[in-house]
C-alpha positions in Angstrom: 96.5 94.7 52.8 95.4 96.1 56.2 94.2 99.7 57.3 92.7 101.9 59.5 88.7 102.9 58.6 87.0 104.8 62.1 88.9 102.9 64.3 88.3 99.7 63.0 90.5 97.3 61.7 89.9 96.6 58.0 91.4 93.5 56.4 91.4 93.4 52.6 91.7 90.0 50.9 95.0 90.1 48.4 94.5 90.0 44.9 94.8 86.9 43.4 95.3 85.9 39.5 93.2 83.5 39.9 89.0 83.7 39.9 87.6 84.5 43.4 85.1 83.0 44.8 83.2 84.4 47.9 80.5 81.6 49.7 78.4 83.1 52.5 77.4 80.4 54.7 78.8 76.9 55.9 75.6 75.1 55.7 74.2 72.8 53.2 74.9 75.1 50.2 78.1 76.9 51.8 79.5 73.6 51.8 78.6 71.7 49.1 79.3 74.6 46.7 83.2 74.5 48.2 83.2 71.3 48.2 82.0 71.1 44.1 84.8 73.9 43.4 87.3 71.7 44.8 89.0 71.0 41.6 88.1 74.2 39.7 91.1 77.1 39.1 89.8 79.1 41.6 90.4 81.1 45.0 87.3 80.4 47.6 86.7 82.1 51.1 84.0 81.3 52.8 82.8 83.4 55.4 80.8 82.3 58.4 79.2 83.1 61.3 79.6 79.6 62.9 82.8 77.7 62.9 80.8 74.6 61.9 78.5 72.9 59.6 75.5 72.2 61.0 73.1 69.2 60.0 70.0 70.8 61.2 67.6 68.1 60.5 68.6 66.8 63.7 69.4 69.2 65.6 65.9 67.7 67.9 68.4 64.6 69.1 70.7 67.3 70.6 67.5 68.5 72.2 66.5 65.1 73.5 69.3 64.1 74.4 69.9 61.3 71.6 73.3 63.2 70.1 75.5 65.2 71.2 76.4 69.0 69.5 79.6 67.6 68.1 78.0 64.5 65.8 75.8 67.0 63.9 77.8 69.8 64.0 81.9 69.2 63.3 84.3 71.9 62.5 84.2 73.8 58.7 88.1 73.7 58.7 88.4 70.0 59.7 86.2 69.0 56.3 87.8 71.7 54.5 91.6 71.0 55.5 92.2 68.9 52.2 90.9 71.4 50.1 93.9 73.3 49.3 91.9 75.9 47.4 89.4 77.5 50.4 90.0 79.5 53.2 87.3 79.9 55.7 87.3 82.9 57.9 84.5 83.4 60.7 82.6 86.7 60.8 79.1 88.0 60.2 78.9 89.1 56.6 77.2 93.1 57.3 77.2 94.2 54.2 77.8 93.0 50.3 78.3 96.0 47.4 77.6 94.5 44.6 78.9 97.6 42.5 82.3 97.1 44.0 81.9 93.2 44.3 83.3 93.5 48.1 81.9 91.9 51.3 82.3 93.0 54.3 82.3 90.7 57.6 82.6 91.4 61.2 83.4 89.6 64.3 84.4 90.9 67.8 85.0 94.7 66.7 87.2 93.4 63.4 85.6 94.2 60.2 87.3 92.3 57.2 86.5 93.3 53.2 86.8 90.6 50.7 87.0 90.8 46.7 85.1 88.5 44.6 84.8 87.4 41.2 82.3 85.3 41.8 80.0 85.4 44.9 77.6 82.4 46.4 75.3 83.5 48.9 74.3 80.5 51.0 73.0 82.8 54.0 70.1 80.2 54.9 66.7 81.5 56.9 66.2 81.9 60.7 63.2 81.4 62.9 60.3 83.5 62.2 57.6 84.3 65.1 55.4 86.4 62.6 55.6 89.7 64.1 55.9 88.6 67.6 59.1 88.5 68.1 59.0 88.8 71.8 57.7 85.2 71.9 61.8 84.2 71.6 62.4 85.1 74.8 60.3 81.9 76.6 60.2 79.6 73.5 63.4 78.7 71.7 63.3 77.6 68.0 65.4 75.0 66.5 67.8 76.6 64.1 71.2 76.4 65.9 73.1 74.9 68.5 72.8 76.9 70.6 68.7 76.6 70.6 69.0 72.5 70.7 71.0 73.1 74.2 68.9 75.5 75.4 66.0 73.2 74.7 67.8 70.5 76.4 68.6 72.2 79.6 64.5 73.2 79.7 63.1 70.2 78.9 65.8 68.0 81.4 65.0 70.8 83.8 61.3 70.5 83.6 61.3 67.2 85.1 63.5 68.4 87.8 61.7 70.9 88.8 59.0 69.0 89.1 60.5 66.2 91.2 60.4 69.5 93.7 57.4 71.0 93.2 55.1 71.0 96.2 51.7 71.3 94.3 49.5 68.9 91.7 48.8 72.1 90.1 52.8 73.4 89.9 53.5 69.5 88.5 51.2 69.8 86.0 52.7 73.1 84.6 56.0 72.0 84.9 55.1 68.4 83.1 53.6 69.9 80.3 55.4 70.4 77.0 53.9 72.3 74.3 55.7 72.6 70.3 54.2 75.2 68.0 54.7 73.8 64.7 53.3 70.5 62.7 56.1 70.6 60.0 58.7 67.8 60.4 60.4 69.8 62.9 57.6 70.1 65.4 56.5 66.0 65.0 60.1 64.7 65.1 60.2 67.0 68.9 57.1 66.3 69.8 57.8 62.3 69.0 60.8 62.7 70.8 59.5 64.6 74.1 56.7 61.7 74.5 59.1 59.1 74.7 62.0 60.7 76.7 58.6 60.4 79.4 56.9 57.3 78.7 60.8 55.4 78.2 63.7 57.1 79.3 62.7 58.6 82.0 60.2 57.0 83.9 62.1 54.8 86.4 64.5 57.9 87.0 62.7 59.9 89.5 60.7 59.3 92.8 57.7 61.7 93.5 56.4 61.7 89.8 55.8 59.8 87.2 57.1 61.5 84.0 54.9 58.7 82.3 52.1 61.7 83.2 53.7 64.7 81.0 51.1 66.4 78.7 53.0 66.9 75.5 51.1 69.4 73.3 51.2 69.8 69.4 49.8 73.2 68.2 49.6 73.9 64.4 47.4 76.8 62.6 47.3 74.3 59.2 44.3 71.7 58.7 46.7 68.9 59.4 49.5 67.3 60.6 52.8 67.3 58.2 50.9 69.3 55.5 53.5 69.3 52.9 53.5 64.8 52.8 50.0 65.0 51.7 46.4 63.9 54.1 47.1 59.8 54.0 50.7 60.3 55.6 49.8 63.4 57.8 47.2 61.3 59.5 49.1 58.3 60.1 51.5 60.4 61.7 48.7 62.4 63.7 47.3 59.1 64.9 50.8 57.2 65.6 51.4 60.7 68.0 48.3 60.5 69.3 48.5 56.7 70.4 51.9 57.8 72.5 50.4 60.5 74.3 50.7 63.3 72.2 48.0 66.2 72.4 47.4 67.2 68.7 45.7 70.7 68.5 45.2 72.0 64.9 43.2 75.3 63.7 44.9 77.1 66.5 47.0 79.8 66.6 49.0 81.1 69.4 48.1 84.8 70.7 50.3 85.0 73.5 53.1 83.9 75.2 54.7 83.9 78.1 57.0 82.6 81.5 54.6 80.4 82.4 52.1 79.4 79.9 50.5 80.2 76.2 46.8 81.7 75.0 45.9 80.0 71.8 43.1 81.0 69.6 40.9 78.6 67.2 39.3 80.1 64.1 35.9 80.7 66.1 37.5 83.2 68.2 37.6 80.8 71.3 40.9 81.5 73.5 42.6 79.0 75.4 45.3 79.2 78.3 47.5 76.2 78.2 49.7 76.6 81.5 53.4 75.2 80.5 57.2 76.4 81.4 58.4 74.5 78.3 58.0 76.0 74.9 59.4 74.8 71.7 58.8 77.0 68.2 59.3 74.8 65.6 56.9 77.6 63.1 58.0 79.3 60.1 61.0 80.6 58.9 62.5 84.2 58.0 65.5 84.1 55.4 68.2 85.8 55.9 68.4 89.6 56.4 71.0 89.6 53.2 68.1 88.7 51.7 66.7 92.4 51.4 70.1 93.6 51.1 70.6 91.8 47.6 67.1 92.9 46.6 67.9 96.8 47.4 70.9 96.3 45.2 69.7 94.6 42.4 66.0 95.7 42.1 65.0 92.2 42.7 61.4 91.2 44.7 61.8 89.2 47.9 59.0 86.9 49.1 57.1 87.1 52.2 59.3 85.4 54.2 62.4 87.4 52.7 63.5 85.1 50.2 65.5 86.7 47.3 63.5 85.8 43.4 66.6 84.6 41.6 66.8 84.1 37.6 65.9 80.3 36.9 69.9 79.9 36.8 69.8 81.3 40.5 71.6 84.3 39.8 70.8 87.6 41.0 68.8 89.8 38.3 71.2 92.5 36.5 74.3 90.4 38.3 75.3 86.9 36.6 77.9 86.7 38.8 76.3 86.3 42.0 74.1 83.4 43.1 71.3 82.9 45.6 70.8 79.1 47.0 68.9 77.6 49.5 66.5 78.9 52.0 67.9 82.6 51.1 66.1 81.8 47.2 62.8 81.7 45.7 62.0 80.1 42.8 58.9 78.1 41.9 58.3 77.8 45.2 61.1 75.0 45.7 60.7 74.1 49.5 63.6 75.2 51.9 65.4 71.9 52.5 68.4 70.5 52.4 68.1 68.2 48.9 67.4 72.2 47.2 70.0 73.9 49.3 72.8 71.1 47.9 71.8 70.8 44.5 71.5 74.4 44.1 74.9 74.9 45.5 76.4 71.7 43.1 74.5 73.8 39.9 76.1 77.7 40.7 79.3 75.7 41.1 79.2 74.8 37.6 78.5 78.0 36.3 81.2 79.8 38.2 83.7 76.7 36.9 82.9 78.2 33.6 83.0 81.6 34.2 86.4 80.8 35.4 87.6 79.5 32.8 86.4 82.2 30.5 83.3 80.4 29.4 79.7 80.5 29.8 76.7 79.0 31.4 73.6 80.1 31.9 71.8 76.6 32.0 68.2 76.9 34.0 68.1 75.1 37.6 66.7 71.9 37.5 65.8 70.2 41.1 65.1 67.0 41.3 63.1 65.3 44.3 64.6 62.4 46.1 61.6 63.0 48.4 60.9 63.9 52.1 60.8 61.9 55.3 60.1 62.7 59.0 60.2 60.5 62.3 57.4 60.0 64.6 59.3 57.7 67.0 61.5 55.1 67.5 60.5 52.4 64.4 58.3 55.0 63.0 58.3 57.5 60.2 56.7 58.6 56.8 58.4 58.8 53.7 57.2 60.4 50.6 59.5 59.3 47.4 57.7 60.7 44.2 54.1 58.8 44.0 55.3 56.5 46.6 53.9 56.6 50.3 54.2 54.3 52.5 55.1 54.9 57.1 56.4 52.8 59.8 59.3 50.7 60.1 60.7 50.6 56.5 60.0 54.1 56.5 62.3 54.8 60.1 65.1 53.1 58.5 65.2 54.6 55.5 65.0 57.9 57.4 68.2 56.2 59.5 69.8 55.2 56.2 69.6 58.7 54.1 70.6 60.4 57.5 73.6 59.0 58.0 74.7 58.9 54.4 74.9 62.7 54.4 76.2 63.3 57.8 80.3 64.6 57.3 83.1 62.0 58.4 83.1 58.1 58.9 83.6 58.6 62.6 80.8 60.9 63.2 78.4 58.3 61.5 80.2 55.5 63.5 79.4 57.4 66.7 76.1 58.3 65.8 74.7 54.5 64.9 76.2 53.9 68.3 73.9 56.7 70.1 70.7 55.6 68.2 71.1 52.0 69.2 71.4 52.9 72.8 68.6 55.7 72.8 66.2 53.0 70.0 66.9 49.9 71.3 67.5 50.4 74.6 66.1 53.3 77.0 69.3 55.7 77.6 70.0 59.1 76.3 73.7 59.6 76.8 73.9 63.6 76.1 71.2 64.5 79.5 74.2 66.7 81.1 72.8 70.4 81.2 74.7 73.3 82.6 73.3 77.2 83.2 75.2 78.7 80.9 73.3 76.2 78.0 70.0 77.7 79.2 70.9 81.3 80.3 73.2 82.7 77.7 71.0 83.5 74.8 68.8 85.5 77.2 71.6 87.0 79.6 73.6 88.4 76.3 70.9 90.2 75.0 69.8 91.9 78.7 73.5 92.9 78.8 73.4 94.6 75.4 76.3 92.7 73.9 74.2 92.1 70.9 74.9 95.6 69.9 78.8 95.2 70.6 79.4 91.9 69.3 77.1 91.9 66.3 78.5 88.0 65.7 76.6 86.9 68.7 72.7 85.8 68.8 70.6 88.4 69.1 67.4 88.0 70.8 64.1 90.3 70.4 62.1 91.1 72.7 62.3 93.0 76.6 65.6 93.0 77.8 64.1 93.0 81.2 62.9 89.3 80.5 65.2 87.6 83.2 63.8 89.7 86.3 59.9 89.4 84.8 57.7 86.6 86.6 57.7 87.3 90.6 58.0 83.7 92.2 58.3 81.9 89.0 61.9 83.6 88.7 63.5 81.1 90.3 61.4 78.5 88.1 62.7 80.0 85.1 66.6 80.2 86.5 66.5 76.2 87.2 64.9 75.2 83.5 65.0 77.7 81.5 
């Protein structure tokens, strides 16, 4: 059924005998709670803002050159096109009335309203800056495509600037690299940024040596990798460390800008670090839904804007509705992938039930299968329950678990293939880079098409950011 509403085209889903099912979100729990469903009586439509699933613990090898966008990130409806009982529609879910069960999605000026009988919000978390939100506009974080190719085009870019630059001091700003963040995240770019210099790149240019970038690590916490315990946070500090890597704990970051970053240490002591290329790989903010669902239902939301779901993961005062993966707290289960999926696997079971007229209110149980993060090539840490234990074994178990849950035989056919040529050998074949990669993010939001196109990525911060930084302009139009 289609009408009119303010000028706005307003598609309402048909009714359907059957249960509906509505599942924000294509990511881990999006698609492994469709996926579960697959043989349940139901109707599903999952609603997106992407067109794809994206395997974001390596969206860093898209950065680095290592994979391309495609191997991490293939279509929703390609996986889905078997699955006879979803439909997958792309829009930005704006609103969800949980009174009238309806949500309402928007992309490019079309607004579409969907029933459901059963809704699954897998709405994920996005970067966080912690109140300084300006920072976005000269450091990218890593939580979409889009960021890994910006990344790409600054960090390639870096070194071709500096192949031009006419100064040691202008080299040395250009050659230096500098990651906010000592989660997994900010080690696995970090690893990654040292060796694209010290292997990859250092027979490719003829004025520098990129064997001479400064790679920085900066991190607020005590340690490196905080959450895999001291033992395996400071192997991985001192396996960085022996590449080249510039660890910096106890320092936060006061300031940011085109060309460089003022840390402070807990002593008060400020620090300019002068570098073109920043990476935010630091906290996360869940989903804006977040606060909508807790308006609604009168339940708290954390300090990151996490929802606090029922132990079954439904929404207090609404069984019907459940909360999973980075959008949920609920004793304080960490925001990866292993909770987003199993989450998803356990509201699918309930809403099976419900479907068939039954109930099931069973608590949600996680269990562990344990965390891993790579240093660099033949190196990694693994924590597996009271087992922990780093290098080799540990890299290819990381390779073994990572391409066990990427989607489609070919993709993890094309992906060993990459990781042989960038581990074993020197190359990176994804280095191409093209203005549009680096420019868009920034260029949409000084146009103001974040306001039109609500769908697209928004950036915070001065929309005068693109004609800020005198002669360092250009600097910033050739990497970023």
């Amino acid at each position: 059924m289609c009408g009119r509403l303010g000028g706005v085209t307003v598609a309402t889903a048909p009714t359907s005998p059957r249960h509906r099912v509505v599942i924000i979100g294509s990511g881990f729990g999006g698609l492994f709670g469709a996926q579960a469903l697959k043989d349940a009586d139901v109707d599903i439509t999952l609603i997106s803002r992407t067109t794809h699933h994206l395997f974001q613990p390596l969206l860093y090898q898209v950065a680095t050159g290592i994979l391309s966008e495609g191997a991490i990130a293939p279509t929703t409806r390609e996986i889905l096109a078997r699955q006879k009982n979803v439909r997958a529609i792309a829009g930005e879910v704006t609103d969800i009335d949980l009174s009238a069960r309806t949500v309402t999605s928007e992309i490019l000026g079309r607004t579409t309203v969907t029933e459901y009988d059963s809704l699954l919000v897998a709405a994920g978390a996005g970067q966080s800056y912690f109140g300084n939100d300006h920072f976005a506009q000269h450091a990218p974080g890593m939580k979409s495509i889009d960021d890994a190719l910006e990344l790409r085009g600054r960090i390639f870019g870096a070194f071709e600037l500096a192949e031009l630059a006419s100064t040691p001091a202008e080299i040395e700003r250009l050659l230096t690299f500098v990651v906010v963040g000592a989660g997994p995240t900010g080690v696995e770019m970090a690893g990654q940024i040292a060796e694209l210099a010290h292997r990859t790149l250092q027979h490719d240019f003829r004025r520098i040596d990129p064997r001479k970038a400064r790679i920085v690590l900066l991190d607020g916490a005590d340690q490196v990798l905080p959450s895999f315990g001291q033992k395996l946070g400071g192997k991985a500090r001192r396996q960085l460390e022996k590449m080249g890597v510039e660890v910096r704990l106890g320092e936060m970051v006061v300031d940011l800008d085109a060309t460089g970053l003022t840390t402070k240490d807990r002593d008060g002591n400020e620090t300019r670090i002068e570098a073109l290329t920043k990476v935010w790989a630091a906290g996360v903010q869940a989903s804006p839904l977040g606060r909508m669902l807790a308006e609604q239902s009168g339940a708290k939301t954390d300090r990151a804007g996490r929802v606090e779901v029922a132990p079954d993961l439904t929404l207090p005062g609404h069984p019907e509705v459940y909360v999973v993966g980075d959008l949920m707290a609920l004793d304080k289960l960490p925001g990866v992938a292993q909770v987003a999926i199993q989450g998803a696997q356990h509201a699918a079971k309930a809403i099976e039930a419900r479907a068939a007229g039954g109930a099931r209110s069973e608590p949600f149980s996680y269990f562990d299968k344990g965390s891993m993060a790579t240093i660099s090539r033949f190196s990694a840490v693994a924590s597996i329950g009271k087992v922990r234990f780093s290098g080799l074994v540990a890299w290819l178990l990381w390779l073994g678990v990572h391409l066990l849950y990427l989607i489609g035989f070919k993709t993890r056919v094309t992906t060993l293939l990459h990781w042989a040529i960038s581990f074993v050998g020197r190359g990176r074949t994804e280095r191409v880079v093209t203005e549009q990669q680096v420019f868009a993010r920034n260029l949409i939001h000084r146009l103001g098409r974040a306001e039109a196109y609500p769908s697209l990525p928004r950036v915070p911060g001065d929309r005068g950011e693109l004609e800020e930084g005198g002669d360092d302009r250009g600097q910033e139009r050739a990497a970023g």
